[in-house]
Kinemage of the C-alpha trace (Angstrom):
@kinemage 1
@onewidth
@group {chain A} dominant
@subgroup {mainchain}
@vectorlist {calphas} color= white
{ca unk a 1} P -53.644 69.086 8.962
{ca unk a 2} L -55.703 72.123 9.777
{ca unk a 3} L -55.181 75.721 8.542
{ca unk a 4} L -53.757 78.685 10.855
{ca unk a 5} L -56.361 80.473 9.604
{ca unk a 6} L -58.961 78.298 11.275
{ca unk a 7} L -60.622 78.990 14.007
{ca unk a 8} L -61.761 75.334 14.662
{ca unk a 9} L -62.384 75.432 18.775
{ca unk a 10} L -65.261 78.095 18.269
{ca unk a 11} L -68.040 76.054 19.122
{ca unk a 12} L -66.275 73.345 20.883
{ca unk a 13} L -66.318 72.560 24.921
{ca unk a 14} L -63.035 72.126 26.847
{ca unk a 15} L -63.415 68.869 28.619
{ca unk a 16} L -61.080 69.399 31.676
{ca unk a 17} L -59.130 65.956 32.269
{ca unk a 18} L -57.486 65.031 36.132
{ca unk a 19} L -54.213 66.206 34.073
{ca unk a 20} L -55.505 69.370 33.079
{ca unk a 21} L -56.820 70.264 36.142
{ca unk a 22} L -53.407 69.222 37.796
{ca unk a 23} L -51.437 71.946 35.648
{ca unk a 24} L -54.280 75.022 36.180
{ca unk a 25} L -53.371 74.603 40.129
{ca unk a 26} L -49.867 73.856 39.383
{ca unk a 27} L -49.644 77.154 37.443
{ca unk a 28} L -51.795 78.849 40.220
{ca unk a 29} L -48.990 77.678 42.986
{ca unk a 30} L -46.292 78.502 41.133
{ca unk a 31} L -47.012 82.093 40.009
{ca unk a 32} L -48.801 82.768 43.698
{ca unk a 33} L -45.036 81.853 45.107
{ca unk a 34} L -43.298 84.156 42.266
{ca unk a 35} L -45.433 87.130 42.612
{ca unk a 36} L -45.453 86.831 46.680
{ca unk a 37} L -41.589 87.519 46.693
{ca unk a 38} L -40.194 89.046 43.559
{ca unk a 39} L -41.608 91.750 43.805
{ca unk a 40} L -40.208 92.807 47.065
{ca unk a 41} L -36.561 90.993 46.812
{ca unk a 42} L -35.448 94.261 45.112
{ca unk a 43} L -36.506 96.025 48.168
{ca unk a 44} L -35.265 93.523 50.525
{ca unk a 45} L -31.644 93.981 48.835
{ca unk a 46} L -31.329 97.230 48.852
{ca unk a 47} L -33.172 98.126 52.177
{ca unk a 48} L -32.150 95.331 54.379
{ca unk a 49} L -29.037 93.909 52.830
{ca unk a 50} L -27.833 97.344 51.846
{ca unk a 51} L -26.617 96.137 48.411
{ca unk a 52} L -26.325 99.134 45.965
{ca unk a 53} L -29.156 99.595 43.207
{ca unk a 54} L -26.493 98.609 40.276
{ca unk a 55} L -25.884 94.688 42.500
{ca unk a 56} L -29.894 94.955 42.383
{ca unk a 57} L -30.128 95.020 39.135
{ca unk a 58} L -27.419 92.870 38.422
{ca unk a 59} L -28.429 89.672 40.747
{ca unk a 60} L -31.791 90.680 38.471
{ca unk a 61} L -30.233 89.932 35.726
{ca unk a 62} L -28.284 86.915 36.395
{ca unk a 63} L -31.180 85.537 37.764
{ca unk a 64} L -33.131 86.375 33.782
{ca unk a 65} L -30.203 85.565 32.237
{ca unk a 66} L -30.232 82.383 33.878
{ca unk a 67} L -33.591 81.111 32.680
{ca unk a 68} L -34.480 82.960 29.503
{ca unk a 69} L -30.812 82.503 28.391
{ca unk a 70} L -31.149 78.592 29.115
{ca unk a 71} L -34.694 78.049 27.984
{ca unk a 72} L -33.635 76.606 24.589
{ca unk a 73} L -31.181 73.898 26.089
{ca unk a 74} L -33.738 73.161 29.323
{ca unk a 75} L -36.673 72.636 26.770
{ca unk a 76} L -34.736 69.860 24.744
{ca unk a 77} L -34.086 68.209 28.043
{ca unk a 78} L -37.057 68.180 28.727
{ca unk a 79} L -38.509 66.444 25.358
{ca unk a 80} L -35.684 63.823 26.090
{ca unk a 81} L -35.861 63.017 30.071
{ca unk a 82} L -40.718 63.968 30.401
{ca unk a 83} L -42.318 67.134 30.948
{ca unk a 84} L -43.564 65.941 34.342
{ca unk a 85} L -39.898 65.121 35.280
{ca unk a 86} L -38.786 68.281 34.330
{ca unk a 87} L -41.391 70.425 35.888
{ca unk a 88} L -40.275 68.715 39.304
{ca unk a 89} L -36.880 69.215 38.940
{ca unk a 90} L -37.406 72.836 37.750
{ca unk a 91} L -39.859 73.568 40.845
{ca unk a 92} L -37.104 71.885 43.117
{ca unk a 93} L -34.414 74.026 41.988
{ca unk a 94} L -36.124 77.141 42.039
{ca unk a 95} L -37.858 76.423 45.688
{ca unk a 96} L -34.171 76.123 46.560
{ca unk a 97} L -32.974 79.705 44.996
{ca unk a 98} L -36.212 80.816 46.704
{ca unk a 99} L -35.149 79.754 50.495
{ca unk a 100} L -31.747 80.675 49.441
{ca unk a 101} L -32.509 84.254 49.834
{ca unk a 102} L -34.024 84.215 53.199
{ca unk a 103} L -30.943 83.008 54.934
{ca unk a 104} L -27.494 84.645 52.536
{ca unk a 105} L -26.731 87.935 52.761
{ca unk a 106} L -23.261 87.516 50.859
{ca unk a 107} L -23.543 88.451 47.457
{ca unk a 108} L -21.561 84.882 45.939
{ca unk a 109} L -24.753 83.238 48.313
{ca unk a 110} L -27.334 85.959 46.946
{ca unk a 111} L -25.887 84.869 43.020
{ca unk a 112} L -26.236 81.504 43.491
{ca unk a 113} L -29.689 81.865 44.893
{ca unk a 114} L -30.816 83.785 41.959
{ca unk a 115} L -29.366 81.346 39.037
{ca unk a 116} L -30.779 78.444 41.071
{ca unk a 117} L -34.076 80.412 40.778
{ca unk a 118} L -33.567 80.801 36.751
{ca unk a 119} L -32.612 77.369 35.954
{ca unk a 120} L -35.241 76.139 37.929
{ca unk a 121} L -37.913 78.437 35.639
{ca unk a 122} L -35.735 77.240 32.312
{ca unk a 123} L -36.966 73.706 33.290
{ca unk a 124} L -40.642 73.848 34.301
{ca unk a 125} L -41.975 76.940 31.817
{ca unk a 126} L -41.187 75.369 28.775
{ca unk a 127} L -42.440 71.693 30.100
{ca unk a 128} L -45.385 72.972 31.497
{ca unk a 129} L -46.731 74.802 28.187
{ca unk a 130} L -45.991 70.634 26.489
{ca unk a 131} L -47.681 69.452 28.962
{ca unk a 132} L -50.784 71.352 28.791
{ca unk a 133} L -50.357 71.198 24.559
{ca unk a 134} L -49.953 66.813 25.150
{ca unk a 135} L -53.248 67.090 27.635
{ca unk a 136} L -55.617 69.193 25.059
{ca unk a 137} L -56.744 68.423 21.440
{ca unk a 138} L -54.856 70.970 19.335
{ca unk a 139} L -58.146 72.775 18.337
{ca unk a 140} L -58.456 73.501 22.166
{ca unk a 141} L -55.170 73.977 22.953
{ca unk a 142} L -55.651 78.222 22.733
{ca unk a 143} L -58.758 78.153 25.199
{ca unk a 144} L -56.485 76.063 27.578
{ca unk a 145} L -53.349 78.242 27.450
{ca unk a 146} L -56.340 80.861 28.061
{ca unk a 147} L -57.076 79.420 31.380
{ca unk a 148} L -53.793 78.515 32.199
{ca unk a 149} L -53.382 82.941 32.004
{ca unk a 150} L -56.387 83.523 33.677
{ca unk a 151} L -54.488 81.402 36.744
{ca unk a 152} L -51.562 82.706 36.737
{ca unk a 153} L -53.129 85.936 36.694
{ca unk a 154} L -54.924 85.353 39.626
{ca unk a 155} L -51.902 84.094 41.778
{ca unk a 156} L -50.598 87.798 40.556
{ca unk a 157} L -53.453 89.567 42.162
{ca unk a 158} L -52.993 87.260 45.544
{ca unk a 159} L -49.431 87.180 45.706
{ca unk a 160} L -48.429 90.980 46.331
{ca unk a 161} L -50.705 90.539 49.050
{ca unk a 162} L -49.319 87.827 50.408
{ca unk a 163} L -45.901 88.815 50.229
{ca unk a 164} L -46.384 91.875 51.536
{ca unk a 165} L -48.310 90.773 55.025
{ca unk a 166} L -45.480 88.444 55.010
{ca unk a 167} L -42.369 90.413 54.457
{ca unk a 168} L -44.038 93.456 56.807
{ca unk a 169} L -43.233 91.065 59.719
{ca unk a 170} L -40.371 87.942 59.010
{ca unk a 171} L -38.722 88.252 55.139
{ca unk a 172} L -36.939 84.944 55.712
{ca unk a 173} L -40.424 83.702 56.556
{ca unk a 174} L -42.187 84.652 52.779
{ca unk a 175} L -38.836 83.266 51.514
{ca unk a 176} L -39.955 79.555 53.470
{ca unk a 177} L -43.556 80.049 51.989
{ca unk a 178} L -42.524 80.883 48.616
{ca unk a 179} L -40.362 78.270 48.196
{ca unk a 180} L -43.236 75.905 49.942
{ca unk a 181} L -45.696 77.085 47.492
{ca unk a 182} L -43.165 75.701 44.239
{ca unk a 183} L -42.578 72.572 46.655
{ca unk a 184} L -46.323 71.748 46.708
{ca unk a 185} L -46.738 72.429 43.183
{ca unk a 186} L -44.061 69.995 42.359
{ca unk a 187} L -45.907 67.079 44.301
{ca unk a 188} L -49.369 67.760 43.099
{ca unk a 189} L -47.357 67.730 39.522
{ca unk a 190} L -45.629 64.502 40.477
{ca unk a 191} L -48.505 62.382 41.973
{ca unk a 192} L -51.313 64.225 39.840
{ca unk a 193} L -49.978 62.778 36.349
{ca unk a 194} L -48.512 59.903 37.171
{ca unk a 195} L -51.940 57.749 36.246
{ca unk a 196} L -51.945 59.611 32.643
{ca unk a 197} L -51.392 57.315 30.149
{ca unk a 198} L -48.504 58.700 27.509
{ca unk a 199} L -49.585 60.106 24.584
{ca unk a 200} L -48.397 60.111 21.012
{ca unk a 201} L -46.353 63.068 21.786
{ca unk a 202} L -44.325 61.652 24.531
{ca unk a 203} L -44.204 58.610 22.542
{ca unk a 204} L -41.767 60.315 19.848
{ca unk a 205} L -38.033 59.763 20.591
{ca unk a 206} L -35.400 61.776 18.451
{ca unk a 207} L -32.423 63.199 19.731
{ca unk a 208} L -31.830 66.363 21.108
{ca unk a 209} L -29.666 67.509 18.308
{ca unk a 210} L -32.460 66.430 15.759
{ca unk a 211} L -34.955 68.579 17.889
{ca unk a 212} L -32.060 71.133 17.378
{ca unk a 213} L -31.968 70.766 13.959
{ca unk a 214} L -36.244 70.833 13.555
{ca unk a 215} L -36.056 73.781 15.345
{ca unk a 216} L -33.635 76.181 13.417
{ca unk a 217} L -34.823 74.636 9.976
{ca unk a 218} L -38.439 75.534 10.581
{ca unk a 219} L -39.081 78.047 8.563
{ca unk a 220} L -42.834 78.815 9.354
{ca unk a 221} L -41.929 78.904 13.387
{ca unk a 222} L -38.855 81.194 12.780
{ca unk a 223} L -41.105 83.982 11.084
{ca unk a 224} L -43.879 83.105 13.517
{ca unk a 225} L -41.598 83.923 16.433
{ca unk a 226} L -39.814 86.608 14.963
{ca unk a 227} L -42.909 88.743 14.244
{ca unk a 228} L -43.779 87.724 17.651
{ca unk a 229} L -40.691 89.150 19.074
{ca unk a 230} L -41.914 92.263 17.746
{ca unk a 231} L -44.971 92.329 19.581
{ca unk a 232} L -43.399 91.376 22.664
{ca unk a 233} L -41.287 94.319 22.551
{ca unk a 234} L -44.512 96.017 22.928
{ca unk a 235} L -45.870 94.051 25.267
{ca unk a 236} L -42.342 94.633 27.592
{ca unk a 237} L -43.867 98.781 27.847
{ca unk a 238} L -45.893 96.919 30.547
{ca unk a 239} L -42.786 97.174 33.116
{ca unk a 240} L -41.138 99.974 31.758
{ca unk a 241} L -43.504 102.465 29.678
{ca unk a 242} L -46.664 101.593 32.094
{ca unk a 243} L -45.460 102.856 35.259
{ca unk a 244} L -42.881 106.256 33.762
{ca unk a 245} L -46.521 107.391 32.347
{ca unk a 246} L -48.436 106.502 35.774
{ca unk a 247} L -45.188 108.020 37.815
{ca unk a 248} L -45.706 111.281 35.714
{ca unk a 249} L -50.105 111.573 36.044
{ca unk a 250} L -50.125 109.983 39.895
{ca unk a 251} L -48.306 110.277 42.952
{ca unk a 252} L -46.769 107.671 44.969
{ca unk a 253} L -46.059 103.566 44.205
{ca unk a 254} L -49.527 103.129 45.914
{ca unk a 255} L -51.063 104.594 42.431
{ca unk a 256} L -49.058 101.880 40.111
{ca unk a 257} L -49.642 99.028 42.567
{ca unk a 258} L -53.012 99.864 41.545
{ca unk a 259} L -52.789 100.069 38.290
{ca unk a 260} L -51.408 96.387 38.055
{ca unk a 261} L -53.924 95.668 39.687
{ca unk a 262} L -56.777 96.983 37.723
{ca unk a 263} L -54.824 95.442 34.746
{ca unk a 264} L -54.482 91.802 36.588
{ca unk a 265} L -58.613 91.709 37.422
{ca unk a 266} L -58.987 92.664 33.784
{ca unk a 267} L -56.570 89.862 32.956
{ca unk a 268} L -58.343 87.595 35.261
{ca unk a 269} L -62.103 87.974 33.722
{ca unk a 270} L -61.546 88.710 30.150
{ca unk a 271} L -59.072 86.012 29.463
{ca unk a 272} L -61.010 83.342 28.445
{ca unk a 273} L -64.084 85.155 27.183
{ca unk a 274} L -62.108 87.056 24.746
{ca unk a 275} L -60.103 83.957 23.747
{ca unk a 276} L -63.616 82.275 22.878
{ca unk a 277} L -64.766 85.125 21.234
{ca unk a 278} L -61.939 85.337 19.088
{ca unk a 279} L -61.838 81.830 18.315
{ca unk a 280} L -65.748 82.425 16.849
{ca unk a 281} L -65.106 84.921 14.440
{ca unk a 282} L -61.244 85.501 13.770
{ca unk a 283} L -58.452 83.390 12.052
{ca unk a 284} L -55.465 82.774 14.409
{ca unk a 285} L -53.574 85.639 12.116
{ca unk a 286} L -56.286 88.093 12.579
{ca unk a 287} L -56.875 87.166 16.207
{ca unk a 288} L -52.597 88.353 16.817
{ca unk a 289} L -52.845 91.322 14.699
{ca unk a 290} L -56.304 92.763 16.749
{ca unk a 291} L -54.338 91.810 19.828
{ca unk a 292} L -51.154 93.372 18.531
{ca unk a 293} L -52.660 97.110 17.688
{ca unk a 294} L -54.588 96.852 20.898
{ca unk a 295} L -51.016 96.854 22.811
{ca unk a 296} L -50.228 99.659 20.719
{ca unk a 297} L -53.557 101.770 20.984
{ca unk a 298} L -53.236 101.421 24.473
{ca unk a 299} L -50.053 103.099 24.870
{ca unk a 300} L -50.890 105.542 22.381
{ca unk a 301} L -53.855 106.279 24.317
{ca unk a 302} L -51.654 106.021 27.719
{ca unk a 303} L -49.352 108.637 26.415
{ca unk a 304} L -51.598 110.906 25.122
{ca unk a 305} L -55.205 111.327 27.489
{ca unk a 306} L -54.498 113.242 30.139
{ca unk a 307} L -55.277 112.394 33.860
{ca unk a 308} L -56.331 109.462 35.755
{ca unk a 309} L -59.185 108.799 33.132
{ca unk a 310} L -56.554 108.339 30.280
{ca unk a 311} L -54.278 106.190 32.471
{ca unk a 312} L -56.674 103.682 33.116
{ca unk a 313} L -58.315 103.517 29.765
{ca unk a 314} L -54.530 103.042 27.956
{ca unk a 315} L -54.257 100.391 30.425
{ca unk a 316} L -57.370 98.393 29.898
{ca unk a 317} L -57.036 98.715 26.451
{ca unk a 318} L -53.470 97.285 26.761
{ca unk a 319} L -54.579 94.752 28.957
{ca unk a 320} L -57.318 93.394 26.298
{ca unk a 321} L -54.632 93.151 23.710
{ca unk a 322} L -52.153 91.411 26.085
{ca unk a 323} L -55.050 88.828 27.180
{ca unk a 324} L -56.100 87.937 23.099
{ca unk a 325} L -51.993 87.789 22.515
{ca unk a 326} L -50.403 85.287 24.770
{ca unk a 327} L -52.852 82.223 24.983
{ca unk a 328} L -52.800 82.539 21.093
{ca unk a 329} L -49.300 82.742 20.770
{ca unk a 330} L -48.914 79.353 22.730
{ca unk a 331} L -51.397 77.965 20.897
{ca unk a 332} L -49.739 78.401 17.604
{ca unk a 333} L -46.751 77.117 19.008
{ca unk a 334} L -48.122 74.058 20.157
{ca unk a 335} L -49.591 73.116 16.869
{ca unk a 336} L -46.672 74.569 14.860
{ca unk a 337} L -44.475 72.210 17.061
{ca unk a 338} L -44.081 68.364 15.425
{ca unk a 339} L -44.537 65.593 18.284
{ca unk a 340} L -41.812 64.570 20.380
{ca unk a 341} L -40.352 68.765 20.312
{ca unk a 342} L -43.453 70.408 21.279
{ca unk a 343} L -41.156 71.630 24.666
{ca unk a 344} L -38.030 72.467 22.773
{ca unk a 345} L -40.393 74.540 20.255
{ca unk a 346} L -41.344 76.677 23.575
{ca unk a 347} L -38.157 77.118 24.730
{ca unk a 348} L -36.822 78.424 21.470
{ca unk a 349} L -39.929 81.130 21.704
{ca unk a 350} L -39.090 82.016 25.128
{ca unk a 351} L -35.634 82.570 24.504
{ca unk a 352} L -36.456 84.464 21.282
{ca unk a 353} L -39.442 86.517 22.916
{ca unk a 354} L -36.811 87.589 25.484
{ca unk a 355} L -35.084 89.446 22.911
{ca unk a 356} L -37.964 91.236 21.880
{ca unk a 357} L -38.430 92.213 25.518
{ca unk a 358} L -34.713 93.320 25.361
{ca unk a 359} L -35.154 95.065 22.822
{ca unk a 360} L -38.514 96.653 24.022
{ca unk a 361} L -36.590 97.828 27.117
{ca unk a 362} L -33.731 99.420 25.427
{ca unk a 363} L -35.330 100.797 22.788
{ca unk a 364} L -38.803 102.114 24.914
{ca unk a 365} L -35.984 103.745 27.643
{ca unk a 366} L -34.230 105.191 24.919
{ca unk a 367} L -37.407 107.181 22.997
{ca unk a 368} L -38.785 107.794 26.684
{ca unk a 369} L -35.716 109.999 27.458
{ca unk a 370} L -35.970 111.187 23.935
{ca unk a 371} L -39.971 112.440 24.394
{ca unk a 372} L -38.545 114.159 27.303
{ca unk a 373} L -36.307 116.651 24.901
{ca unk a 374} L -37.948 116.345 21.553
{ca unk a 375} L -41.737 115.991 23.028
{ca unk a 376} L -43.941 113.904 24.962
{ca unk a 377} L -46.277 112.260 21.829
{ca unk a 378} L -42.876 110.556 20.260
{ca unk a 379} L -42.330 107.624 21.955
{ca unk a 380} L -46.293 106.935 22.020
{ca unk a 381} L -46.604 107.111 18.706
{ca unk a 382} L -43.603 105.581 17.396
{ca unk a 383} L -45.519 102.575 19.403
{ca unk a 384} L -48.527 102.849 17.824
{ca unk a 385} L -46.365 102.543 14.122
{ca unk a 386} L -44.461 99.203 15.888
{ca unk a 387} L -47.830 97.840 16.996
{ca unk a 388} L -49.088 98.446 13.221
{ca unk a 389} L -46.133 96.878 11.884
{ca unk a 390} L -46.314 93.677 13.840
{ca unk a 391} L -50.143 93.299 12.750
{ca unk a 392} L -49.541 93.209 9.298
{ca unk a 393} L -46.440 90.644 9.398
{ca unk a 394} L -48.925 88.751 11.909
{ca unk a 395} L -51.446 88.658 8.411
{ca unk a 396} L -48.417 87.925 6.412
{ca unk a 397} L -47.159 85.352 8.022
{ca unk a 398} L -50.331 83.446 9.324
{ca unk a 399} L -52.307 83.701 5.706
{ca unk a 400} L -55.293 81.202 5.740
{ca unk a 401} L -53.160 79.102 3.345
{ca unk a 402} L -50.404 78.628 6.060
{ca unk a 403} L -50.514 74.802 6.916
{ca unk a 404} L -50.238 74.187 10.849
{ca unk a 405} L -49.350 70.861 12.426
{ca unk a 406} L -53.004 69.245 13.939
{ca unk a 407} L -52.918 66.439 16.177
C-alpha cells in the first residue's frame, strides 16, 4: 500500500514496454481521426445537409449521450470480456458511425451514425485508460497517462488540419479517412498486445455486478470523483467560457481556431514536464488542488485583462492547470481501482465527470448571460471561488493519511 500523498515516481524512469508503446500510437490514431471530423460535422449538417441548428445540436447530443451515458455499463464489459477486446470492438463501432456520416443524409441514418459513434467511445476510453494502468507500475502510472495527453494532444493540433484540407474538397472522403484512422488503430491494438503476457489485473475474475457493487460502496473513489466533478465543471469553460471571451476581444473563428491552438502546443510540451515536476515536489492532493486554482486563475485572468495580451495569458494559464489535472486524475483512479475493476472504476469517472461538465455548461451559460446584465467580472470570479473550492476538498479528500491501492 502506498499513500496518496506520495509522490513515489519522482525520481523514477518510465521504461516504455512494446504494449505501452502500442497504446501512445493507438491514442495518437484515434484522437487524429476524432479531431479531423468532429469538428466540422456541425458544419457539414447544417451547411450541406441543411439540418436546422436545434437537429445539430441534438444528433450532438445523442451522439454524448450515447457514450458518456453508457460508459459505466461499457467499462464493466470490458473488465469481464479484455481491454484489448473491447478497444477493438469500440474502434469498430465507432469507424462505422464515422463512415456512416459520409454517405446518410436522413436524419434516422444521421442518428444511428452518431450513437454508433458513442458506443463505440463507451467501449475503448474506459479500456484503454486499464490498459495503460495494467502496462505501468502504479508509481508510474501518472507520467504514462501524461504521455498518453501529450498524444492525444498532438493528434488535436494535426487533425483540424487534416480535416479541413479534406472536407475543403470531398466530405464523404475525411469521413473514409476518419473512420480508417480508428480502423488502423484497432489492428495495431489487436496484433500489438497479443504477445503480452496477462497480468495480475486481468487475472481477477468477479462478476460484473460485484464490480457494481465495489464501485458504489467505495467510499474514497466516490469523494475522489465527486470533488473531481467539480473541477471538471471548470475545466468544461474550455468549450463554452473560452471562446464567448475570445468572440468578445477578437474578430472572426480564425482568432479561436488559434487560440486552441496555442492552448494544444502548450498541452503538447508541458504535459509531461509538469507531470514530472509535480511528481518531485507535490503530494497527489496538492498536485489537483495547484492544477485546480490554475483552471480558475486562468479564467479569472481571461475575464478580466483586457485585449489580446489577457486572452492568451488566461489561456496558458488554463492550459497549465488542465495539463497537471487530467494525467493525475487517471492516475489516482488507477491506483484507487482494486484489480480485476480498474476499467469499470474509469467508466464510473467518466460518466460522473460528465456531469460536472453538464453542470459546467449550464451553470457557466447561465452566469455568462447574467455578467451581461449584472456586469462582466461575475461570472469570472464566481470561477475563481469554484476553482478555490475544489482545491481545498482536493486537500481534504487526498490527506497524506489517505491509503491508495499500489500494485
Amino acid at each position: 500500500m502506498s499513500s496518496s500523498g506520495d509522490a513515489p515516481a519522482g525520481r523514477r524512469r518510465m521504461r516504455w514496454s512494446s504494449g505501452l508503446r502500442i497504446m501512445v500510437a493507438d491514442t495518437f490514431l484515434m484522437g487524429l481521426g476524432f479531431y479531423a471530423l468532429v469538428p466540422l460535422l456541425a458544419y457539414h449538417l447544417l451547411n450541406d445537409l441543411g439540418l436546422t441548428i436545434a437537429l445539430t445540436g441534438l444528433l450532438a447530443g445523442v451522439r454524448s449521450a450515447s457514450q458518456q451515458g453508457m460508459m459505466l455499463w461499457s467499462g464493466m464489459l470490458a473488465d469481464r470480456f479484455g481491454h484489448r477486446r473491447a478497444i477493438c470492438v469500440g474502434v469498430l463501432l465507432r469507424a462505422a458511425g464515422f463512415a456512416a456520416f459520409g454517405v446518410v443524409d436522413a436524419v434516422p441514418g444521421l442518428a444511428v451514425a452518431s450513437v454508433l459513434a458513442g458506443l463505440g467511445g463507451s467501449l475503448f476510453h474506459p479500456a484503454s485508460y486499464a490498459l495503460y494502468a495494467e502496462l505501468t507500475p502504479a508509481p508510474l502510472r501518472t507520467r504514462a497517462y501524461a504521455v498518453r495527453e501529450m498524444a492525444s494532444n498532438a493528434s488535436f493540433v494535426l487533425g483540424p488540419a487534416l480535416g479541413g484540407l479534406l472536407a475543403a474538397t470531398n466530405f464523404p472522403a475525411l469521413c473514409i479517412v476518419a473512420s480508417s484512422l480508428f480502423l488502423l488503430a484497432g489492428a495495431i491494438t489487436w496484433i500489438g498486445l497479443r504477445p503480452d503476457p496477462p497480468t495480475a489485473e486481468t487475472s481477477v475474475r468477479m462478476s460484473s455486478l460485484h464490480r457494481l457493487r465495489t464501485v458504489a460502496r467505495d467510499r474514497g473513489f466516490r469523494r475522489f470523483v465527486v470533488v473531481s466533478a467539480f473541477a471538471w465543471a471548470l475545466f468544461s469553460q474550455l468549450y463554452l467560457a473560452v471562446p464567448v471571451r475570445v468572440g468578445q476581444v477578437l474578430p472572426g473563428a480564425t482568432s479561436l481556431g488559434l487560440v486552441y491552438t496555442v492552448a494544444a502546443v502548450v498541452m503538447v510540451v508541458a504535459t509531461v514536464p509538469s507531470t514530472r515536476l509535480a511528481e518531485r515536489y507535490l503530494t497527489t492532493g496538492r498536485t489537483l488542488a495547484v492544477a485546480t486554482v490554475m483552471l480558475s486563475v486562468g479564467l479569472l485572468l481571461l475575464g478580466v485583462l483586457p485585449g489580446p495580451a489577457g486572452v492568451v495569458t488566461g489561456v496558458v494559464v488554463f492550459t497549465l492547470g488542465q495539463v497537471l489535472l487530467l494525467p493525475t486524475v487517471n492516475g489516482t483512479v488507477s491506483r484507487l481501482a482494486p484489480p480485476g475493476a480498474v476499467a469499470s472504476y474509469f467508466g464510473a469517472n467518466g460518466l460522473v465527470l460528465s456531469l460536472g461538465g453538464l453542470i459546467g455548461n449550464l451553470g457557466g451559460g447561465w452566469l455568462l448571460d447574467l455578467g451581461d446584465d449584472t456586469g462582466s467580472w461575475l461570472p469570472w470570479t464566481v470561477f475563481a471561488g469554484w476553482g478555490a473550492a475544489a482545491a481545498v476538498a482536493y486537500l481534504l479528500v487526498l490527506r497524506p493519511s489517505t491509503p491508495v491501492r499500489s500494485d
